[in-house]
KEVEX-847874 format. One record per residue (C-alpha): residue in one letter; x negated, y, z negated; residue number from 1. Coordinates in nm, 3 decimals, padded with zeros to 5 digits, always signed. Last residue first. Layout:
N
ATOM rest      c1      c2      c3  nr
ATOM    A       X       Y       Z NUM
...
//
This chain:
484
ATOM rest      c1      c2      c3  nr
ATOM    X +02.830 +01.734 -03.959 484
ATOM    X +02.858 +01.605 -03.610 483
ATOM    X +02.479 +01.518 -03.609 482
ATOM    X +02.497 +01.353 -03.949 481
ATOM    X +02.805 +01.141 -03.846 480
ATOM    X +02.616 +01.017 -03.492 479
ATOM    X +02.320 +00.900 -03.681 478
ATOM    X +02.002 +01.102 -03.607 477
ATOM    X +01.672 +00.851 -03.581 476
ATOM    X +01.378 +00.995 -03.824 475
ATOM    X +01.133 +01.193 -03.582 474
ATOM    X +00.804 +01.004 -03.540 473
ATOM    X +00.958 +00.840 -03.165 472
ATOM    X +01.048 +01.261 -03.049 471
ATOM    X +00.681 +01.400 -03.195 470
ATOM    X +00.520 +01.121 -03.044 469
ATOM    X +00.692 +01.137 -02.681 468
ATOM    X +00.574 +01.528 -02.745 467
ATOM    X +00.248 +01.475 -02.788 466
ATOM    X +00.254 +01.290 -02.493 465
ATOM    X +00.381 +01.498 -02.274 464
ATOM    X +00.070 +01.749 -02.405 463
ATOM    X -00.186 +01.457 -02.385 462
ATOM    X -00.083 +01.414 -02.001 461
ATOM    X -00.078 +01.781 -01.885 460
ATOM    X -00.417 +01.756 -01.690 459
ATOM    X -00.338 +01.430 -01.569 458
ATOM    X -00.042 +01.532 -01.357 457
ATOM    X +00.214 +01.273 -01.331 456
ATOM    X +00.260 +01.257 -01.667 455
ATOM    X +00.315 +01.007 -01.891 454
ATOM    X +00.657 +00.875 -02.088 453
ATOM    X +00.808 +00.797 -01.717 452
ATOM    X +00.579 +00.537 -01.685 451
ATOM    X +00.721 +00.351 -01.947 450
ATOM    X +01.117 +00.401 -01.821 449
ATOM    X +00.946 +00.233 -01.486 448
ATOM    X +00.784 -00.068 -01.661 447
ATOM    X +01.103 -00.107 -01.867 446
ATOM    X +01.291 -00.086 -01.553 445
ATOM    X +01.059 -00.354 -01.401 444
ATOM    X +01.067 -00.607 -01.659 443
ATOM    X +01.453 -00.594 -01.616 442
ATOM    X +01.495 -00.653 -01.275 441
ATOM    X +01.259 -00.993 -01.316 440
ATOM    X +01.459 -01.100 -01.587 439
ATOM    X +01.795 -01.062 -01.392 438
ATOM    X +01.625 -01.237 -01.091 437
ATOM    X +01.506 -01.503 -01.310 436
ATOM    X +01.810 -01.600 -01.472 435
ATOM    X +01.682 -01.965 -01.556 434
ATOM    X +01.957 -01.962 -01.841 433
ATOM    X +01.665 -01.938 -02.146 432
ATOM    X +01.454 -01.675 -01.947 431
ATOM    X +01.773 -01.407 -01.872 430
ATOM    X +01.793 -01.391 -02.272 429
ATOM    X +01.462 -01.333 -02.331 428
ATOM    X +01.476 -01.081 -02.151 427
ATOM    X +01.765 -00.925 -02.286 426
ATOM    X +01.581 -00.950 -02.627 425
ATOM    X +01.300 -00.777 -02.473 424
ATOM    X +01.538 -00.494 -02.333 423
ATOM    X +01.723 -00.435 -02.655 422
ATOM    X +01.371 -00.438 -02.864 421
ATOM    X +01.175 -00.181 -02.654 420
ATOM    X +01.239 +00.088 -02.900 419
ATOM    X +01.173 -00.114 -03.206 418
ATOM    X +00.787 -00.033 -03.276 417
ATOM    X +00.866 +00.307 -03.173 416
ATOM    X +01.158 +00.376 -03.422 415
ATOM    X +00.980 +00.197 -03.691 414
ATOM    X +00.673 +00.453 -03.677 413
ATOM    X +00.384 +00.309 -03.864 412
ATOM    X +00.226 +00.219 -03.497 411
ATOM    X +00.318 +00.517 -03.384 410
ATOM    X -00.022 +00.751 -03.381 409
ATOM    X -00.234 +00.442 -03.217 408
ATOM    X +00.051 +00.461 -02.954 407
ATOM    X -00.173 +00.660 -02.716 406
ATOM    X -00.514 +00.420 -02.778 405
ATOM    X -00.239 +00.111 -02.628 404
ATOM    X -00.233 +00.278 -02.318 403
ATOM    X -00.592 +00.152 -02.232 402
ATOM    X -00.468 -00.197 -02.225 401
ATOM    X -00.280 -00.090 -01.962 400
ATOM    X -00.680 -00.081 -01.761 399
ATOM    X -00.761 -00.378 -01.811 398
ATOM    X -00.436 -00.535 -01.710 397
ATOM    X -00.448 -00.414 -01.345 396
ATOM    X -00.765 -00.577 -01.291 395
ATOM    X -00.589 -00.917 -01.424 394
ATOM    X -00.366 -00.843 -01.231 393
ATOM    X -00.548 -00.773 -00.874 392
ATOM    X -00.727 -01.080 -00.918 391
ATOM    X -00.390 -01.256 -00.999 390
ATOM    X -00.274 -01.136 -00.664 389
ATOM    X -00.527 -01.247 -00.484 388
ATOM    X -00.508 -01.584 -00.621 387
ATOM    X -00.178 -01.617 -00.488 386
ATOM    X +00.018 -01.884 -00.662 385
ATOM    X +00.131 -01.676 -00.973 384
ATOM    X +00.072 -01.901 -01.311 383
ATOM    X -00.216 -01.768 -01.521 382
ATOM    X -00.209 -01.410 -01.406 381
ATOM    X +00.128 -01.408 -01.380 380
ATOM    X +00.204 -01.480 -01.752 379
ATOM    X -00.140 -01.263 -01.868 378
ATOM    X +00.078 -00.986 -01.698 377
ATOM    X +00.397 -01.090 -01.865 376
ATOM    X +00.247 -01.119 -02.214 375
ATOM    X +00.059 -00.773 -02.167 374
ATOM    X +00.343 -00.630 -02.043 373
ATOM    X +00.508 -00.761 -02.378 372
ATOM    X +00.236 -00.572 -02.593 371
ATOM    X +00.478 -00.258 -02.662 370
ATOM    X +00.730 -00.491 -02.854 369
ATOM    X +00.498 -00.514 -03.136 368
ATOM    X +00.769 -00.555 -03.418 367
ATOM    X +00.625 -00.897 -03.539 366
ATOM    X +00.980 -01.040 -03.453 365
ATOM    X +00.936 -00.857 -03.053 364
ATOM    X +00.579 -00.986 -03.048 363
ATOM    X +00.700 -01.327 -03.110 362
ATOM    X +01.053 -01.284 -02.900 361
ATOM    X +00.797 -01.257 -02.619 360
ATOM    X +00.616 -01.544 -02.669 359
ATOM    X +00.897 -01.740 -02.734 358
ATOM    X +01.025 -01.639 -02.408 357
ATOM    X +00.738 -01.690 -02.218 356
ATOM    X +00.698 -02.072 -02.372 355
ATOM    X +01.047 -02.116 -02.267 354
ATOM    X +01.004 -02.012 -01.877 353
ATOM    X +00.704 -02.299 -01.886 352
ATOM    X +00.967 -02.521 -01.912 351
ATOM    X +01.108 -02.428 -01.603 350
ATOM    X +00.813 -02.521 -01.401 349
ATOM    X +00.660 -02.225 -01.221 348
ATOM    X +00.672 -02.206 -00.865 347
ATOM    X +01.027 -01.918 -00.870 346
ATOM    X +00.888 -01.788 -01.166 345
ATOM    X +00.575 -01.619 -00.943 344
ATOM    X +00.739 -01.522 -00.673 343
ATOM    X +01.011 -01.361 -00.853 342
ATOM    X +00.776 -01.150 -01.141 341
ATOM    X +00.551 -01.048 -00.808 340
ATOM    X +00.843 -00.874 -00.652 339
ATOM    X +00.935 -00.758 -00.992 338
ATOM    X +00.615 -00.617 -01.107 337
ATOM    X +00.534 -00.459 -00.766 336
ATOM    X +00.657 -00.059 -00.789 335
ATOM    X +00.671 -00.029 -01.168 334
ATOM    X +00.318 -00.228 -01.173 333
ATOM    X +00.130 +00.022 -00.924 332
ATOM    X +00.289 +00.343 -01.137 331
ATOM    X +00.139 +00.177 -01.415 330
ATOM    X -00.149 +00.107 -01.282 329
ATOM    X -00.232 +00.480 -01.178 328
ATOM    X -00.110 +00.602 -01.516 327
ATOM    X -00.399 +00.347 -01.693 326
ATOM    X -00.664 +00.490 -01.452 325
ATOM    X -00.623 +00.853 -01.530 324
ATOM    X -00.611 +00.756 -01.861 323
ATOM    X -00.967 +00.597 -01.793 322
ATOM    X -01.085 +00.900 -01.627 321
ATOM    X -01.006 +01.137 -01.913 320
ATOM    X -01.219 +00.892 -02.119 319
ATOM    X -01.462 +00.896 -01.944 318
ATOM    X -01.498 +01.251 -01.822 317
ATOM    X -01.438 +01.361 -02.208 316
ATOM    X -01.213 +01.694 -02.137 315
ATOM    X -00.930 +01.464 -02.245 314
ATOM    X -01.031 +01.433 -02.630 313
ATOM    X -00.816 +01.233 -02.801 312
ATOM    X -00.737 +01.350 -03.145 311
ATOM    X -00.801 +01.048 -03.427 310
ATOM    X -00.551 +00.756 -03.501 309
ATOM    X -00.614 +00.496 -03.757 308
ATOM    X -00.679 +00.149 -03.611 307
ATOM    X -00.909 +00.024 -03.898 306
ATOM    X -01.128 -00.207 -03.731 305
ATOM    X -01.454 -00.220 -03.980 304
ATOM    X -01.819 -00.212 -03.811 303
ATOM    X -02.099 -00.369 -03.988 302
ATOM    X -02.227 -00.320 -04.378 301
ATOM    X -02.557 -00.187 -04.328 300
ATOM    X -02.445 +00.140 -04.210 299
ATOM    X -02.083 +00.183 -04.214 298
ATOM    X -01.897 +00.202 -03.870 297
ATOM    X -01.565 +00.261 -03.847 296
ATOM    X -01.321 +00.126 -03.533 295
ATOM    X -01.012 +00.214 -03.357 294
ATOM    X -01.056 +00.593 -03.438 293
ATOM    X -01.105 +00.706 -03.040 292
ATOM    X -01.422 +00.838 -03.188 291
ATOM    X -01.541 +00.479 -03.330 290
ATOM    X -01.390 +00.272 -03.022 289
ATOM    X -01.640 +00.505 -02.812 288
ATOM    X -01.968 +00.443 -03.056 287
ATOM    X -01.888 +00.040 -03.066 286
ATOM    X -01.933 +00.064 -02.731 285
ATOM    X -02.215 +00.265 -02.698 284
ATOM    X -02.427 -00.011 -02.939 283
ATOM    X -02.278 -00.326 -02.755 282
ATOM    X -02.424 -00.132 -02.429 281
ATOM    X -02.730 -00.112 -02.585 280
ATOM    X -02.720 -00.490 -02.753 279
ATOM    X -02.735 -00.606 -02.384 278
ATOM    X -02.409 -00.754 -02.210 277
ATOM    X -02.269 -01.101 -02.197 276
ATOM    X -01.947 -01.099 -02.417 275
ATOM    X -02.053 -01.354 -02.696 274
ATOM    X -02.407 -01.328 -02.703 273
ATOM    X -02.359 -00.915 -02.727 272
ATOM    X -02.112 -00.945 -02.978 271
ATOM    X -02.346 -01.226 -03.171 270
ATOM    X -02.641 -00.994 -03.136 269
ATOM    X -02.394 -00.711 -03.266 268
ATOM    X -02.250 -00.898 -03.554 267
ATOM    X -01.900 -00.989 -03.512 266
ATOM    X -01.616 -00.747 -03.584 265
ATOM    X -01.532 -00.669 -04.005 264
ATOM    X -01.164 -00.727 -04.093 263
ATOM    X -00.917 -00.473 -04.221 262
ATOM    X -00.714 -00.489 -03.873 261
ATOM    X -00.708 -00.817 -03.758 260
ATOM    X -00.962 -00.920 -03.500 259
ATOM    X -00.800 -01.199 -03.279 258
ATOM    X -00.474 -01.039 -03.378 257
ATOM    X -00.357 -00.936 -03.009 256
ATOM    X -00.394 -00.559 -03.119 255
ATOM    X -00.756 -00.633 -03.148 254
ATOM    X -00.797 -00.851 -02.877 253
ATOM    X -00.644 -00.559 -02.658 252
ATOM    X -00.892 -00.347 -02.795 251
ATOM    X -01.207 -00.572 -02.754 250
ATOM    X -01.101 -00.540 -02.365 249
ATOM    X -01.068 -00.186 -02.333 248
ATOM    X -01.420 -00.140 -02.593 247
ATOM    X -01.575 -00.379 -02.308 246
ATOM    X -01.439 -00.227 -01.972 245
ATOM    X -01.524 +00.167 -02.154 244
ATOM    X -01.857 +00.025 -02.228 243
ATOM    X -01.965 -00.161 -01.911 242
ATOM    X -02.051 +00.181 -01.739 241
ATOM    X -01.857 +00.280 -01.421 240
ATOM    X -01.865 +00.669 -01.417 239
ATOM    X -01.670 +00.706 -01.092 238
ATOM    X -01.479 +00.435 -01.037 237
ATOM    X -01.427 +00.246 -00.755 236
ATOM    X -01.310 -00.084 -00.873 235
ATOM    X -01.392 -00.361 -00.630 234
ATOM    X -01.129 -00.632 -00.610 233
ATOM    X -01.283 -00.949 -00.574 232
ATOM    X -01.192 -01.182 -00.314 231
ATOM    X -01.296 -01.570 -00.286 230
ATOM    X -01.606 -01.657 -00.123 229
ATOM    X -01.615 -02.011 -00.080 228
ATOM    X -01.948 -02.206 -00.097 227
ATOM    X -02.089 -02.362 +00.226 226
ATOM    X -02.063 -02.747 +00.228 225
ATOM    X -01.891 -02.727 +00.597 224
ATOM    X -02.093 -02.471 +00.726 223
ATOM    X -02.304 -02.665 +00.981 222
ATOM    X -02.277 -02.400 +01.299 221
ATOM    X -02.078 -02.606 +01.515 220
ATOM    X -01.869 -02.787 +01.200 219
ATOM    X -01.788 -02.496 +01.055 218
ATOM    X -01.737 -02.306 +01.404 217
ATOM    X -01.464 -02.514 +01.531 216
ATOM    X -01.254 -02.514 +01.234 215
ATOM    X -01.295 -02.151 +01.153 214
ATOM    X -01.219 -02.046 +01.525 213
ATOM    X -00.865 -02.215 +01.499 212
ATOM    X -00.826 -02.039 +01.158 211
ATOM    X -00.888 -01.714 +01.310 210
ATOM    X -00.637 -01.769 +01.634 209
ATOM    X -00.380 -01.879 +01.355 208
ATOM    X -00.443 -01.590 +01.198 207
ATOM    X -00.463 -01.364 +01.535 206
ATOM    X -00.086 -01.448 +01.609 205
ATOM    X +00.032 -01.424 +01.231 204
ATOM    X -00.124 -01.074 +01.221 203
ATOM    X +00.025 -00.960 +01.547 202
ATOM    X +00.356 -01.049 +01.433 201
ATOM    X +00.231 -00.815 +01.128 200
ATOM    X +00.137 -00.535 +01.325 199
ATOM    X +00.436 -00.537 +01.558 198
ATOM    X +00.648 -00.509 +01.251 197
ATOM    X +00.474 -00.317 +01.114 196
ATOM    X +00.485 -00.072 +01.440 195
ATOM    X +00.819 -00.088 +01.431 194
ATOM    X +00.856 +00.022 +01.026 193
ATOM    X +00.684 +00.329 +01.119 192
ATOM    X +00.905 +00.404 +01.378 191
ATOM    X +00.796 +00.383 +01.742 190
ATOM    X +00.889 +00.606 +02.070 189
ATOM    X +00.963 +00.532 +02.386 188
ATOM    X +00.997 +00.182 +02.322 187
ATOM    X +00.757 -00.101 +02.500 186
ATOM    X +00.864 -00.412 +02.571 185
ATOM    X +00.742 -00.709 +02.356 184
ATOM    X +00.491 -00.939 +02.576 183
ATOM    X +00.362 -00.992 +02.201 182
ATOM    X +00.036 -00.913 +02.362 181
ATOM    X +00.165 -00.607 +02.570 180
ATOM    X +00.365 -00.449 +02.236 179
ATOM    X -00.031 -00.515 +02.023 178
ATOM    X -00.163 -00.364 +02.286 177
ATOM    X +00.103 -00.039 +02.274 176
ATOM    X +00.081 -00.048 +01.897 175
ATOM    X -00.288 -00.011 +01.886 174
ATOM    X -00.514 -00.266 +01.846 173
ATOM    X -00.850 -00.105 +01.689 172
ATOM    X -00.922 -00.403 +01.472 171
ATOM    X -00.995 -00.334 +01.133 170
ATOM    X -00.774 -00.679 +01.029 169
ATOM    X -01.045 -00.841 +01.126 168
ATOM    X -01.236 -00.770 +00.799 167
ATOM    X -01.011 -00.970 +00.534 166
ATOM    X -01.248 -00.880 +00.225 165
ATOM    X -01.282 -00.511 +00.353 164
ATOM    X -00.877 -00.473 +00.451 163
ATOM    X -00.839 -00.612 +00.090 162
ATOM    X -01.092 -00.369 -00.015 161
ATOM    X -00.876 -00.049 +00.150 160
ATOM    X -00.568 -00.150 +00.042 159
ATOM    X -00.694 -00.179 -00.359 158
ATOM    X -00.890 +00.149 -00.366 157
ATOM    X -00.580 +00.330 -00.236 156
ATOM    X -00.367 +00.205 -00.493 155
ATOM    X -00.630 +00.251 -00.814 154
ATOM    X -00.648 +00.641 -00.630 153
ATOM    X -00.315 +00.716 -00.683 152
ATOM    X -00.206 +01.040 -00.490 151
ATOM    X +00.098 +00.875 -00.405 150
ATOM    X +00.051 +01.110 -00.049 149
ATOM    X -00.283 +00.864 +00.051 148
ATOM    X -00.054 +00.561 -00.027 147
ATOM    X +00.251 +00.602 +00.296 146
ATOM    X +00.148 +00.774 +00.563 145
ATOM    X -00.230 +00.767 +00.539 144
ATOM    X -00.264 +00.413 +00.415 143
ATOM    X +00.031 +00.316 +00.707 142
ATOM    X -00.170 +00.532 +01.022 141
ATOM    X -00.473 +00.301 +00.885 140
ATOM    X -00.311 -00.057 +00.913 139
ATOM    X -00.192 +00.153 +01.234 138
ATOM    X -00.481 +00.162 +01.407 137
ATOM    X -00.582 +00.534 +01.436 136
ATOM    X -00.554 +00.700 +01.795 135
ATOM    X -00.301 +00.898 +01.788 134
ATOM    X -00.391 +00.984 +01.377 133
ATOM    X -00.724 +01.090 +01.488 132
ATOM    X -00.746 +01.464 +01.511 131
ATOM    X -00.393 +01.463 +01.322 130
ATOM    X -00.537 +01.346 +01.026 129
ATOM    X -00.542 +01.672 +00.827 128
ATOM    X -00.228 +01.792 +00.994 127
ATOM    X -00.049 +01.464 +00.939 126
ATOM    X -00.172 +01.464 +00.526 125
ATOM    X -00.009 +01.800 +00.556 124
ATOM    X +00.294 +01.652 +00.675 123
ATOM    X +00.312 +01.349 +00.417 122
ATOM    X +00.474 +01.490 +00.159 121
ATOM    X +00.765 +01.700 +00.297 120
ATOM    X +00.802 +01.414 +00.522 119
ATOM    X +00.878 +01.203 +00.216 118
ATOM    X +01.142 +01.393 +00.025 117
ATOM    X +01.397 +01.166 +00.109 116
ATOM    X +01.174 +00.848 -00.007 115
ATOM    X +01.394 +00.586 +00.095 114
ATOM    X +01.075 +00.517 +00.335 113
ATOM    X +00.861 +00.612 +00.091 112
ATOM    X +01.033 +00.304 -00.186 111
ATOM    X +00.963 +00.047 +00.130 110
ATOM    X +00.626 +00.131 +00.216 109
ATOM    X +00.506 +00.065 -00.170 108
ATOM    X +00.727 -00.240 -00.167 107
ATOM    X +00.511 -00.374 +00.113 106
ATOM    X +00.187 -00.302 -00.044 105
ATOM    X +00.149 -00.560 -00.324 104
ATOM    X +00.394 -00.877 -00.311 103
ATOM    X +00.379 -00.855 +00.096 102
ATOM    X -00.026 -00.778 +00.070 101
ATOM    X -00.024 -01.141 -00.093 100
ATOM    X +00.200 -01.333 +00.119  99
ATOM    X -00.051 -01.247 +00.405  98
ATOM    X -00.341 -01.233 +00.229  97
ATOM    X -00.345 -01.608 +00.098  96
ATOM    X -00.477 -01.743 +00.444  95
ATOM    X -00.706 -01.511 +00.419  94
ATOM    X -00.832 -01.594 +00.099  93
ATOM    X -00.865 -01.994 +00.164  92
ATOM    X -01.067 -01.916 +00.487  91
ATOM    X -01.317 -01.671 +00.315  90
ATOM    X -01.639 -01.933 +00.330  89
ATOM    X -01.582 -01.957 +00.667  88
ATOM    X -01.473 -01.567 +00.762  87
ATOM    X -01.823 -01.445 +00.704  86
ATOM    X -02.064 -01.709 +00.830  85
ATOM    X -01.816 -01.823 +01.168  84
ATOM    X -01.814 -01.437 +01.226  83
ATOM    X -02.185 -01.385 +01.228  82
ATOM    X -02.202 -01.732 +01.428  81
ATOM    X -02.013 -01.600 +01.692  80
ATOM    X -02.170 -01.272 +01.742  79
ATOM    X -02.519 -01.438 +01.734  78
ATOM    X -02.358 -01.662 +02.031  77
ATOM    X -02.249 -01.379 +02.239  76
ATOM    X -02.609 -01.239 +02.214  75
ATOM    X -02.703 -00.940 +01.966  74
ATOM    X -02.888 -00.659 +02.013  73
ATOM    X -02.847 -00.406 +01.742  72
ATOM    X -02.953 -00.045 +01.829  71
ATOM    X -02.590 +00.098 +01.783  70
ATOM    X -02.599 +00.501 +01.816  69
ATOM    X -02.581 +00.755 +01.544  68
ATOM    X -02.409 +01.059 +01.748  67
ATOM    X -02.679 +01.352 +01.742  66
ATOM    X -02.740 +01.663 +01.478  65
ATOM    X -02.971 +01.485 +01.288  64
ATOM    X -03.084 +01.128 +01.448  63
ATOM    X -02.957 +00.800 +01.333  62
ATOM    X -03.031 +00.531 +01.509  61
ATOM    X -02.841 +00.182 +01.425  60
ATOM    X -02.860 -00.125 +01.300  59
ATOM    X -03.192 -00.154 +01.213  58
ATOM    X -03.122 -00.214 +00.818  57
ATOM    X -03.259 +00.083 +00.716  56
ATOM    X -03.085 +00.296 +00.975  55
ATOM    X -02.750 +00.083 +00.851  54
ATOM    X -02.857 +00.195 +00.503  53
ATOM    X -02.877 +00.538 +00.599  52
ATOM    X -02.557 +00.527 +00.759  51
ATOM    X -02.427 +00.385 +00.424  50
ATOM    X -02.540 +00.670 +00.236  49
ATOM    X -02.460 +00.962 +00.485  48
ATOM    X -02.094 +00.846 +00.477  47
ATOM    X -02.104 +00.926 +00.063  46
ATOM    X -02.241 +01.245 +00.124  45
ATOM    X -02.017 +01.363 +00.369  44
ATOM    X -01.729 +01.319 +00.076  43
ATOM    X -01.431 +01.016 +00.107  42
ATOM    X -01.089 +01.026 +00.257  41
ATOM    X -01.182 +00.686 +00.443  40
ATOM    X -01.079 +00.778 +00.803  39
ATOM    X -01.092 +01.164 +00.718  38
ATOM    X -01.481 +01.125 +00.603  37
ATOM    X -01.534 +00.893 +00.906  36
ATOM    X -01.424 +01.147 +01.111  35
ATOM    X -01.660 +01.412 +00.969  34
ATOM    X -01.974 +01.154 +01.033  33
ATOM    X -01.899 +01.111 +01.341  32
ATOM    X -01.783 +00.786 +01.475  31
ATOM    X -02.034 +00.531 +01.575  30
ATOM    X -02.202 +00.559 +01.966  29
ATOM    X -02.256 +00.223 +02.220  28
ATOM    X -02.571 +00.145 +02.317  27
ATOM    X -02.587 -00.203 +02.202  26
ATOM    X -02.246 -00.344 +02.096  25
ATOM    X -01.980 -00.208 +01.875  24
ATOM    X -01.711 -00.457 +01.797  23
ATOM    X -01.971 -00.733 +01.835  22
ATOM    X -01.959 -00.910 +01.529  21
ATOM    X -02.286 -00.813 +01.370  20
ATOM    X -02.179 -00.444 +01.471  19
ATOM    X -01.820 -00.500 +01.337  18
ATOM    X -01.978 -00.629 +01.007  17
ATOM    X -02.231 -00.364 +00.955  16
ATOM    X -01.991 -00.085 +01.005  15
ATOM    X -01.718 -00.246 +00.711  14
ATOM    X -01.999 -00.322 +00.486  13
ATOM    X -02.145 +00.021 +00.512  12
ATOM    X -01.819 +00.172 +00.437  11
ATOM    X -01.767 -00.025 +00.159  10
ATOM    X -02.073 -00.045 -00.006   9
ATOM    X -02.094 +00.383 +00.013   8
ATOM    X -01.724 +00.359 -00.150   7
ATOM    X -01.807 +00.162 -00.399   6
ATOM    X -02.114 +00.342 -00.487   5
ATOM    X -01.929 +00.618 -00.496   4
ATOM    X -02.148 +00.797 -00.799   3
ATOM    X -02.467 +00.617 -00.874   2
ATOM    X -02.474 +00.385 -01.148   1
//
């Protein structure tokens, strides 16, 4: 698959949709092509792709060395039934984005804005931007601000196809239109947090505007039996071959005892049957969970899960890219687990509280305490409300499975398979008397004390980790020994 694709489909998706909806009528010029590459942090390359696709498409004129110009001509009524055909079939998903980019992106704002060193990290992201930051929208003005300095690509990837899926939200209001239509006078000057706040009274203001237009238009235009389009968070990645999402997922079935170790996996034609893809990509899989040492492979006899640690090699693009990925998540859990833990609990039946519990006391008994995020995720994933944000889970949870390769080396260690054993049991604990807020604090300083054992630069993360396997091998010091 061609590199950025995600990012070519997104920025073409985002131009074509405010042509068809008459953002940018006939005539009128597109950004260039270096502002669009500050907009969307994203190589020349990349924006030459999608404008070559909106040539294609007769959308635009593109000419070297000249603004590409809008060549679409579209009537008020085309305009209006290009919106009723996209936001239609999205109604139940924007009505869930609100709550949802609350649970996801709001604590983000919040921890940079008790972030002390924070100006220190987001002036040179001001002097690159400053060409357009005046006149940025301030959806944008908050990606650059506050997720383009966290340096976590999974984060970034995630606000920017939400803003895709829910497209009016790329309006160019700015915070002195969006003052005049609240009729809210006008400060001097605006904080951050003001022009949120402005944004999202905004928000509720066009929302209710959008789902006015929805009912009109679906019966006008005949779209009442038209299938809903729910969202689907696009992973930008760049190598994005099946294998690494397979071997992840046959992984975590692994360590979840669906293929004990000892045993033999299916077949491939039955492995292939069973999760979809060709016997190629079973083939490649089976190759990466052989080097990382989940897996052997004897010829003729079928491939043996044996779990036995080998040296990771990081200069591997893949897999270097897939750790890369896992630290990313994490640091996206430790800043929305709870948040997401509290919604979630507080519409779920109690009893269902007891079933989590047991589960996690299971792992804990089985000394496997380093699967409970996986418990919690698939938890939320099968319970929260928002269906956004069990998308964005259940994304989330491919890639922690990928942390599970790191402890390969511990797994005979009784120190690590006991170190999360206080704070599970506490847990547990907070479940049976309905303590949810307790619970929910919990999960996330476990999720935080986790991330802490990788690095924040990638480069270094095998050598930190060495040494996290060095400290858990190490037998545990009593306090007479170490006084003797």
């Amino acid at each position: 698959m061609e590199k950025n694709i995600g990012l070519n489909e997104l920025i073409y998706d985002y131009y074509e949709s405010r042509i068809l909806f008459g953002h940018y009528k006939y005539g009128d010029p597109l950004p260039s092509i270096s502002q669009i590459c500050d907009i969307f942090q994203v190589g020349r390359n990349t924006v030459r792709a999608a404008f070559s696709r909106l040539n294609e498409k007769g959308y635009i004129l593109s000419e070297e060395r000249k603004a590409s110009i809008v060549v679409y001509q579209g009537t008020p009524e085309d305009f209006e039934k290009n919106q009723a055909s996209y936001f239609v079939p999205r109604e139940d998903g924007i009505r869930d984005f609100s709550l949802a980019a609350k649970l996801l992106f709001l604590p983000v704002w919040e921890k940079e804005l008790k972030n002390s060193s924070k100006l220190n990290q987001i002036i040179p992201y001001r002097k690159k931007y400053e060409k357009f930051m005046d006149e940025a929208p301030s959806m944008v003005k908050f990606c650059v601000e506050n997720i383009f300095p966290m340096n976590n690509g999974l984060l970034s990837n995630l606000y920017w196809e939400c803003l895709r899926y829910v497209n009016f939200l790329h309006s160019d209001w700015k915070a002195e239109d969006l003052a005049q239509a609240l009729g809210t006078p006008m400060p001097s000057s605006l904080t951050l947090s003001q022009i949120l706040q402005l944004e999202e009274n905004y928000y509720s203001i066009k929302r209710q505007e959008l789902m006015e237009f929805i009912n009109v238009t679906r019966e006008k235009y005949h779209l009442e039996s038209i299938k809903p389009i729910p969202f689907k968070w696009n992973i930008y990645r760049q190598r994005p071959q099946v294998r690494y999402s397979l071997a992840a997922k046959i992984i975590g079935e692994i360590f979840w005892g669906r293929y004990p170790i000892g045993s033999f996996l299916p077949p491939l034609t039955d492995m292939a049957e069973q999760y979809g893809v060709s016997l190629i990509t079973v083939r490649r899989t089976l190759s990466v969970l052989n080097s990382l040492g989940v897996t052997t492979s004897y010829r003729g006899s079928g491939t043996k899960v044996c779990m036995e640690s080998k040296p990771i090699d990081l200069s591997t693009s893949d897999i270097h890219e897939d750790l890369r990925l896992h630290r990313e998540s994490l640091q996206f859990l430790a800043l929305t687990i709870r948040g997401v833990l509290l919604f979630t609990l507080e519409a779920t039946p109690i009893e269902r509280y007891q079933k989590l519990a047991q589960d996690l006391s299971e792992v804990r008994e089985k000394k496997q305490g380093f699967l409970c995020f996986g418990i919690i995720m698939d938890f939320i994933c099968e319970e929260c409300p928002s269906a956004m944000v069990r998308e964005c889970y259940s994304k989330l949870e491919d890639f922690i499975v990928w942390g599970c390769i790191m402890v390969l080396p511990l797994l005979k260690s009784e120190r690590f398979t006991t170190m999360h054993d206080k704070g599970i049991q506490q847990m547990e604990i907070h479940l049976s008397s309905h303590d949810i807020e307790a619970f929910a604090n919990d999960c996330q300083a476990l999720m935080e004390a986790h991330l802490k054992n990788s690095s924040s630069n990638i480069e270094t993360f095998a050598d930190d980790w060495d040494a996290f396997i060095l400290a858990a091998k190490e037998p545990e010091v009593t306090k007479n020994e170490s006084s003797t």
